[in-house]
DOVOKOL-463914 format. One line per field, with one value per residue (C-alpha): residue in one letter; x, y, z. Coordinates in steps of 0.1 Angstrom, whole numbers, plus 5000, padded with zeros to 4 digits. Example, Ala and Ser with C-alpha at 12.3 -4.5 7.8 and 13.67 -1.06 7.14 Angstrom:
DOVOKOL-463914
r	(a  s)
c1	(5123  5137)
c2	(4955  4989)
c3	(5078  5071)
This chain:
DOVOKOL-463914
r	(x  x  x  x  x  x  x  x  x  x  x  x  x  x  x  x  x  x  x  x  x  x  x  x  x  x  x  x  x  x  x  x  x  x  x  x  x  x  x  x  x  x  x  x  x  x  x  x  x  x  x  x  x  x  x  x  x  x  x  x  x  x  x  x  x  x  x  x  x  x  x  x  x  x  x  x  x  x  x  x  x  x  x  x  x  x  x  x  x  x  x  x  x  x  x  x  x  x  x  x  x  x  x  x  x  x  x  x  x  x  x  x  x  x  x  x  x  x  x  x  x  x  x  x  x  x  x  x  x  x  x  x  x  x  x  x  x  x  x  x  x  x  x  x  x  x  x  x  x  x  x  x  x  x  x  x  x  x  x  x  x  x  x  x  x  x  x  x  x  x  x  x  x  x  x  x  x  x  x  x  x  x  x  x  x  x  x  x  x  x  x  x  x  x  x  x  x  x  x  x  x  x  x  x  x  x  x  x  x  x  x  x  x  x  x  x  x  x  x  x  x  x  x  x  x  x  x  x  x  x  x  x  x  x  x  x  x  x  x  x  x  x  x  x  x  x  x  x  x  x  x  x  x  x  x  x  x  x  x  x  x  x  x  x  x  x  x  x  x  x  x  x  x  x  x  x  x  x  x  x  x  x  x  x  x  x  x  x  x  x  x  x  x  x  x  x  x  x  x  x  x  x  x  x  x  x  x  x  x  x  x  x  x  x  x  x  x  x  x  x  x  x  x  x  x  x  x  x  x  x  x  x  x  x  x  x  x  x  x  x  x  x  x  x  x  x  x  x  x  x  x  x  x  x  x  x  x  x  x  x  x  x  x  x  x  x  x  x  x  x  x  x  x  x  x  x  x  x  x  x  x  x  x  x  x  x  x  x  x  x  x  x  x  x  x  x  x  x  x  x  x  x  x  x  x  x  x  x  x  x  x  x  x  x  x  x  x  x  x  x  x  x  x  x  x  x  x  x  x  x  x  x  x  x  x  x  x  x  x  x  x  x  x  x  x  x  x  x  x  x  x  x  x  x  x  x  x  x  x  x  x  x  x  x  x  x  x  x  x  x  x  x  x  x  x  x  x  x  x  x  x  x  x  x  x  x  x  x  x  x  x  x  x  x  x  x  x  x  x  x  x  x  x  x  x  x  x  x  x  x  x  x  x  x  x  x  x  x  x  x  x  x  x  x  x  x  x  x  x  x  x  x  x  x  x  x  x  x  x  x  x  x  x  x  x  x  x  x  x  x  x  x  x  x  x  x  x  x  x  x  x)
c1	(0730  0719  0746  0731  0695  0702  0721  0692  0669  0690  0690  0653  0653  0671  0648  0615  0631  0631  0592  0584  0603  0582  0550  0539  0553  0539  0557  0540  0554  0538  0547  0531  0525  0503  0486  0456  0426  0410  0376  0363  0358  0392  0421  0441  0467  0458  0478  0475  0494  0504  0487  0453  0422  0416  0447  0460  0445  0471  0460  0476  0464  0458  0491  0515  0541  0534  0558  0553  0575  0561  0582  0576  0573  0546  0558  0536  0553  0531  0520  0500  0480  0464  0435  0421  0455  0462  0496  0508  0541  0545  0527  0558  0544  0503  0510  0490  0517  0537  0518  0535  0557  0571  0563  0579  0593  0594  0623  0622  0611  0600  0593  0557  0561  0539  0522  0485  0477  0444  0427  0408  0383  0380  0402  0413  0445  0445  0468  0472  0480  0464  0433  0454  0435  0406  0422  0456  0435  0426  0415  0428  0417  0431  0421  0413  0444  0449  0421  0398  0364  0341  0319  0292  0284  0312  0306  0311  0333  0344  0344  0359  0339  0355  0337  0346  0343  0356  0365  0370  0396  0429  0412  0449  0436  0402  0409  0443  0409  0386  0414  0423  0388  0376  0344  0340  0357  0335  0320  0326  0314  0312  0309  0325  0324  0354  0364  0338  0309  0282  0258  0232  0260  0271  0304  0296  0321  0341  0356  0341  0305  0271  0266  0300  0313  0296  0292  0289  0271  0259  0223  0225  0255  0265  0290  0308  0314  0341  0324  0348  0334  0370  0348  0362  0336  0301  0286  0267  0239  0243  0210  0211  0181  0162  0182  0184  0221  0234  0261  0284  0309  0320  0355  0370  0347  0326  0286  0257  0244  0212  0194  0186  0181  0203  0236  0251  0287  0307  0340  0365  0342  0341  0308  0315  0276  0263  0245  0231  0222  0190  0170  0171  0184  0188  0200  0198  0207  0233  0228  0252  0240  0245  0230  0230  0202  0206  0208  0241  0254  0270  0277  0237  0243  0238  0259  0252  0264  0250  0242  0245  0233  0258  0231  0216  0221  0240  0215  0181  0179  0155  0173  0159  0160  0157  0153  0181  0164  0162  0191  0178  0167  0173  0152  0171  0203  0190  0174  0207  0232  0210  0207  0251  0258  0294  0294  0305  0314  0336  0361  0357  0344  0333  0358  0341  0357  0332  0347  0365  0398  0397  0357  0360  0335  0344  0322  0330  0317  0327  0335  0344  0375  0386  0407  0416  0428  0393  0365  0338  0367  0363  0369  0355  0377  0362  0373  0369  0362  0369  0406  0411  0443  0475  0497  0533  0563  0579  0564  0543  0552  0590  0589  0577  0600  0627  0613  0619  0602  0580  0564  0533  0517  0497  0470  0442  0408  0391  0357  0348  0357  0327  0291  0258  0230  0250  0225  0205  0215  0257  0268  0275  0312  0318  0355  0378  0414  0443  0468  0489  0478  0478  0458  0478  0470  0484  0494  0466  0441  0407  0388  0352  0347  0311  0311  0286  0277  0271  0248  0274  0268  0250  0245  0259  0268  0306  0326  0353  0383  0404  0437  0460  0428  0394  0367  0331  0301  0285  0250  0240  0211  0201  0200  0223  0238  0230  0258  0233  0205  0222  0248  0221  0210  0247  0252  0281  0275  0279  0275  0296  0335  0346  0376  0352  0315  0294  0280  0245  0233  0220  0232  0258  0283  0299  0328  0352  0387  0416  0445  0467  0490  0521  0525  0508  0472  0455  0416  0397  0367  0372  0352  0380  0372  0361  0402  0413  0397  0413  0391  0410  0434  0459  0467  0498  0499  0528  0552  0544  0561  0591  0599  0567  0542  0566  0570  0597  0624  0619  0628  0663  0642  0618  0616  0628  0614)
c2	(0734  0722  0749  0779  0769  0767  0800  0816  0799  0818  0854  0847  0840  0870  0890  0875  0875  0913  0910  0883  0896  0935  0919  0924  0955  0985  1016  1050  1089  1117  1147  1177  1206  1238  1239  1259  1231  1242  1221  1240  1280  1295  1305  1303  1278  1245  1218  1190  1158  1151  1180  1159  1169  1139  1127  1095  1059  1037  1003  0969  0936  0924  0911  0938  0957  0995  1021  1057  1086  1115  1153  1182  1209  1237  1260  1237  1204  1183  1146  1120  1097  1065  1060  1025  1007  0990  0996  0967  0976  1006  1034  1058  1053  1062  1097  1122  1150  1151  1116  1089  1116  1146  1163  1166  1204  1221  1206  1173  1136  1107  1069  1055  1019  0993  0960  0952  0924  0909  0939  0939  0972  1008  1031  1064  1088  1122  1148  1152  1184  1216  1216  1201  1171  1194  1193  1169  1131  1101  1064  1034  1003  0967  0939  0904  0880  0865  0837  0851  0858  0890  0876  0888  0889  0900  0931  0941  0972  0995  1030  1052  1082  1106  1132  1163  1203  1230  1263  1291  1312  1298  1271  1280  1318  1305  1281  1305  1335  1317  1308  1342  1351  1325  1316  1289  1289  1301  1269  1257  1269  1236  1194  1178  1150  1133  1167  1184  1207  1202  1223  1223  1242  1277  1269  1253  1223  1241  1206  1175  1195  1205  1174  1178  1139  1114  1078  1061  1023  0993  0984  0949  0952  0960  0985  0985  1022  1023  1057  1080  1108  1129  1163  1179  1188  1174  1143  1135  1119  1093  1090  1080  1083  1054  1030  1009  1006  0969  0976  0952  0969  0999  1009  0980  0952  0933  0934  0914  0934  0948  0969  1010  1044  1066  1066  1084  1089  1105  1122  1094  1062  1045  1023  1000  1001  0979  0996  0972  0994  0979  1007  1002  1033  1075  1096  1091  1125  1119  1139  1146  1168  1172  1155  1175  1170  1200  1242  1244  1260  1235  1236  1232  1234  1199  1186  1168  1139  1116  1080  1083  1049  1044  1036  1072  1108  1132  1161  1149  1127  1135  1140  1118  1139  1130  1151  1149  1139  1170  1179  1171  1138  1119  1083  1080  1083  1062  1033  1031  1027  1001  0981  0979  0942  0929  0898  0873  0845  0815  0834  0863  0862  0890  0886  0907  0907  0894  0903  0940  0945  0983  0999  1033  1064  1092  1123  1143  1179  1215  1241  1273  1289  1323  1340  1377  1385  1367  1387  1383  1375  1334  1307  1275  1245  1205  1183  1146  1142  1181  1176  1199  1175  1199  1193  1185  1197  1165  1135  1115  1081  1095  1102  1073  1052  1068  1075  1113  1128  1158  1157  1139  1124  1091  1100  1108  1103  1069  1084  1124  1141  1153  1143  1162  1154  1149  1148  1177  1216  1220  1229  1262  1261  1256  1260  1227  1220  1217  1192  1164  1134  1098  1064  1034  0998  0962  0948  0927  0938  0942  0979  0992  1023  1045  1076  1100  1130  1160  1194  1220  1242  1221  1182  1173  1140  1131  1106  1095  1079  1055  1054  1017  0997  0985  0983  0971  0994  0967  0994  1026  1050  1081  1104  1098  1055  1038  1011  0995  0987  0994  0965  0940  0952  0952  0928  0907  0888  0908  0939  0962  0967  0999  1024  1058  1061  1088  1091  1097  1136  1138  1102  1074  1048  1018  1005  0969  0963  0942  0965  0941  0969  0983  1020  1057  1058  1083  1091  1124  1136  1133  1168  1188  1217  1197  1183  1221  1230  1199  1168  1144  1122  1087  1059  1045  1003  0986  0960  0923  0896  0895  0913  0903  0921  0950  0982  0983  1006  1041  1043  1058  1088  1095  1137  1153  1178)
c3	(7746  7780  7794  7772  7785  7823  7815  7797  7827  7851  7840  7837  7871  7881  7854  7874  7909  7916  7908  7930  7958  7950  7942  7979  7983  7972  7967  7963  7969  7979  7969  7991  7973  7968  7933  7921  7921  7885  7893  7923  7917  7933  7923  7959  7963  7975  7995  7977  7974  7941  7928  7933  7953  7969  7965  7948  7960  7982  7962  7982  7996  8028  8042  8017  8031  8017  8018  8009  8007  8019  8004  8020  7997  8015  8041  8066  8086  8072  8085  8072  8091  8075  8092  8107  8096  8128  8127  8145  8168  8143  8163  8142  8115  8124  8116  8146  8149  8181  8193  8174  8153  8151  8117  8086  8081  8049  8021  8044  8037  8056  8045  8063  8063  8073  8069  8065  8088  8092  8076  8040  8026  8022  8048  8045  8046  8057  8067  8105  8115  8117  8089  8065  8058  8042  8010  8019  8019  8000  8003  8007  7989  8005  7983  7999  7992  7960  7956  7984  7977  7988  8013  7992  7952  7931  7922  7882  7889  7915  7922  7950  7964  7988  8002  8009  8024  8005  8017  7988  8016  8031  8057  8079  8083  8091  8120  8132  8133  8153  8181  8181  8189  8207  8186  8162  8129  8094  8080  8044  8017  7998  8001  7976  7962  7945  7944  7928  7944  7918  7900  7934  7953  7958  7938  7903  7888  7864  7853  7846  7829  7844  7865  7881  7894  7871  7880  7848  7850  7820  7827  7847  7860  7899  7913  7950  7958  7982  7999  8024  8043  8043  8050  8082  8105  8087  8094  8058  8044  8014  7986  7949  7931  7924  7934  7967  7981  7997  8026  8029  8048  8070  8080  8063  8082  8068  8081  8077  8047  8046  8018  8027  8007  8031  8041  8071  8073  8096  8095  8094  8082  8048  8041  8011  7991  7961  7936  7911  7877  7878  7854  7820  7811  7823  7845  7887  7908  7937  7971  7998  8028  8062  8091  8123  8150  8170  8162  8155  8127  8095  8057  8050  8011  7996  7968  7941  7917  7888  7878  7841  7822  7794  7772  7776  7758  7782  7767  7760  7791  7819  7851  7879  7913  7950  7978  8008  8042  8063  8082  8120  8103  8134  8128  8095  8109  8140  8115  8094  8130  8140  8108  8115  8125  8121  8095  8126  8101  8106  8082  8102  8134  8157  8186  8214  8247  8273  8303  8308  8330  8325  8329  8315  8318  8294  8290  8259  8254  8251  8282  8286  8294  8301  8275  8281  8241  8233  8214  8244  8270  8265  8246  8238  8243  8238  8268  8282  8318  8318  8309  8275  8260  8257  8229  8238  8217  8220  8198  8231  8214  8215  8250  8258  8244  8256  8295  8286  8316  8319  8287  8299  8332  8332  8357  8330  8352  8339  8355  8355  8388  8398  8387  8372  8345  8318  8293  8305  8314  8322  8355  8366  8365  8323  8328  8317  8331  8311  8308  8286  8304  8295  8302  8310  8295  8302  8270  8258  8288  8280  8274  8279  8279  8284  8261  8271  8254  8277  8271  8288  8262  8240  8232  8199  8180  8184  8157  8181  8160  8184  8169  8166  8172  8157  8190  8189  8198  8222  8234  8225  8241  8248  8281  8309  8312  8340  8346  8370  8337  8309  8306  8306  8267  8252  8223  8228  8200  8165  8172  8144  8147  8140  8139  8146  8154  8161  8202  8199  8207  8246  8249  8250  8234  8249  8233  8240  8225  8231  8240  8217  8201  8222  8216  8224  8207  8203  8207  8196  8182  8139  8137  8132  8152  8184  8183  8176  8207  8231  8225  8227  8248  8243  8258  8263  8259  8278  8260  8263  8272  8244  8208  8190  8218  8216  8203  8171  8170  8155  8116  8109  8092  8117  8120  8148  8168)
């Protein structure tokens, strides 16, 4: 008897084993397809992953191992990029085409493998190549470790909210028309959100009824929305009816939280919210619409959503509206930025470098160059310190690793070559050069770098995404930055970590990090057409001392050029 029961003991071992050994890896595949999107109001084939628009949620915990099988099946190469993992020493598998990775070609796969260390929230994936990522993205959801508590209430349920653009033609024919002109692609016709436009936009839902995406809530209770701005080129305004919102969180870290009516979002960040269902019962409109603070031209349709109590009819109950801010409403965006105050906890401390090895000065902007084919004999082309990033054919990551020589140099300016009011009219010459060149970084060498907005053609807001790393936005302000004043005012103590922030219009950002991570990262504006035109640049992080503060070797499957 005691030989049948160790028996029966051990083929429950082996039954449970396989579970335990899974249980912190999670497995997902994405299939990449074209399929006709029935909720929005077209017909055309969509790339899609899964057949979803957004696509499926990546659900893990901080310190799982996720694997996810991306199948080509569009006439596209296709990438994904998961946006704000840190990707520790696994810079193949952060996803930029022909950075870290060559892309995956039609009828081909590839395995994305990675571990989430030291990271807990709401982040994002996205396509990342061409204008895929309009309809080809999705969030991701990391869950504290077993046993460890939000550092705030526990919320009664959770809801994700991705936001969105929509274009009714092929968004491919649109961007491959503007280059050929020179001009800047159509805007959308749509926002979405969680896929639907609403019954305020152009495009009625045809799925989900009237009020297109419905947030249904108990009276008493409180909900986290885990919100993602995945629109392309909008920057986008947050309101619910109503109701007050608690943030808790941006770009999966944790902030001080404070209480506001407006949310602004950029392309790239996720803001984790609280909404406690605090009325006793009815209906609460959702808005979502653009913030831009100067005359040029965006998606100015704003979309809509509900609050439906569950207590209330869907047909007899009053609707309760709000109206949008206005669209150049700068102090509203200004007052939520500077609410943003990283938690700075004993559990999680804000770990600002206070002294810099490597003082950067970037200006970011558009220029003009000529183009002969072009409509008016020009295009327009984004650029920092007037270098308009080229593309390389070979995967920059690639070359790197393998000292393959002539695919980039590393003499990227760290200040602009030559110096004008920034902030105020551009200089006569509006012509950027062109070229593939890097930054170089000591491993674990400390970063600042001054982001200024410049008015060449005109000022504008910029969401700059720094790939590989999380950096903290230590002082902000407007007009040209004076390194002599300036650095006096910076918050060193808790200010807000990020993965992408928005430079103020007419003025500028500075940014810290700890150049920890080994590998070729890459940094560009997240508006989709600013990186189109050559905003953008990398740099390239040295090995350490030893295996652990150095880059891994390529994956078996890694595409090849």
């Amino acid at each position: 008897m005691v030989q049948i029961s160790c028996l029966r003991a051990a083929v429950l071992l082996l039954c449970i084993l396989p579970a335990l050994v899974d249980a912190r890896i999670r497995h997902y595949k994405f299939n990449v397809v074209e399929k006709n999107v029935t909720k929005l109001c077209s017909t055309k084939p969509t790339v899609t992953v899964n057949g979803q628009f957004p696509g499926p949620t990546v659900y893990a915990r901080e310190g799982d191992t996720v694997l996810v099988r991306v199948v080509n099946h569009v006439k596209y190469n296709v990438t994904v990029h998961w946006h704000g993992i840190r990707q520790l020493r696994t810079g193949w598998n952060d996803g930029p085409a022909y950075i870290t990775q060559c892309p995956i070609p039609p009828r081909q796969s590839f395995v994305y493998n990675f571990t989430l260390t030291g990271q807990r929230g709401t982040l994002l994936w996205h396509a990342h190549i061409l204008w895929l990522r309009a309809t080809v993205h999705g969030a991701i959801v990391i869950l504290p470790k077993l046993g460890v508590p939000y550092p705030f209430p526990k919320p009664d349920k959770e809801d994700v909210v991705v936001l969105g653009e929509w274009w009714n033609s092929d968004v491919e024919a649109v961007v491959d028309q503007s280059t050929k002109l020179g001009l800047p692609p159509n805007i959308s016709d749509s926002h979405t959100i969680n896929g639907h436009t609403g019954p305020l936009a152009s495009c009625p839902s045809l799925q989900g009824g009237a009020d297109g995406y419905r947030l249904q809530v108990e009276s008493g209770k409180t909900y986290l929305l885990r919100i993602i701005n995945a629109a392309l080129n909008e920057e986008l305004f947050v309101k619910v009816a109503g109701h007050k919102l608690t943030i808790v969180e941006v770009d999966a870290i944790y902030t001080k939280p404070f209480k506001t009516d407006t949310i602004l979002i950029a392309p790239g960040q996720t803001t984790n919210a609280l909404l406690t269902a605090n009325k006793g019962s009815g209906t609460y409109l959702i808005t979502v619409s653009p913030f831009m603070d100067v005359p040029i031209p965006v998606d100015n349709r704003t979309t809509t959503a509900t609050v439906h109590y569950s207590n209330s009819s869907l047909t007899t109950t009053a609707l309760t509206t709000t109206k949008p801010p206005p669209q150049n409403a700068t102090s509203i965006a200004t007052s939520f930025l500077d609410s943003l105050r990283s938690l700075n906890s004993l559990q999680y401390p804000a770990l600002v470098p206070q002294t810099v090895d490597h003082s950067l000065f970037f200006t970011i902007g558009v220029g003009v160059n000529p183009c002969p084919s072009c409509i008016n004999g020009t295009r327009i082309v984004g650029s920092i310190n007037n270098v308009s990033f080229v593309m390389p054919t070979v995967a920059l990551l690639q070359a790197h690793y393998y000292n393959v020589s002539g695919v980039y140099t590393t003499d990227f300016p760290g200040t602009p070559l030559f110096s004008y009011n920034y902030s105020g009219p551009g200089p006569k010459n509006l012509q950027t050069m062109n070229g593939t060149r890097l930054y170089q970084l000591l491993y674990n060498s400390t970063v600042q770098i001054v982001l200024q907005d410049t008015g060449v053609i005109s000022p504008e807001s910029h969401p700059v995404h720094l790939h590989g790393f999380n950096f903290f936005a230590v002082g902000k302000g407007l007009g040209n930055y004076n390194p002599a004043s300036d650095p006096a005012k910076f918050n060193l103590v808790d200010p807000i970590e990020r993965n992408t922030i928005g430079v103020p219009t007419g003025g500028w950002l500075a940014i810290r990090f700890r150049a920890d991570n080994p590998g070729v990262w890459f940094m560009h504006c997240h508006f989709e057409v600013h990186t189109t035109w050559g905003l953008k640049m990398a740099f390239i992080v040295e090995n350490g001392n030893g295996p652990h503060e150095s880059i891994l070797p390529p994956p078996k499957d890694l595409p090849k050029c």
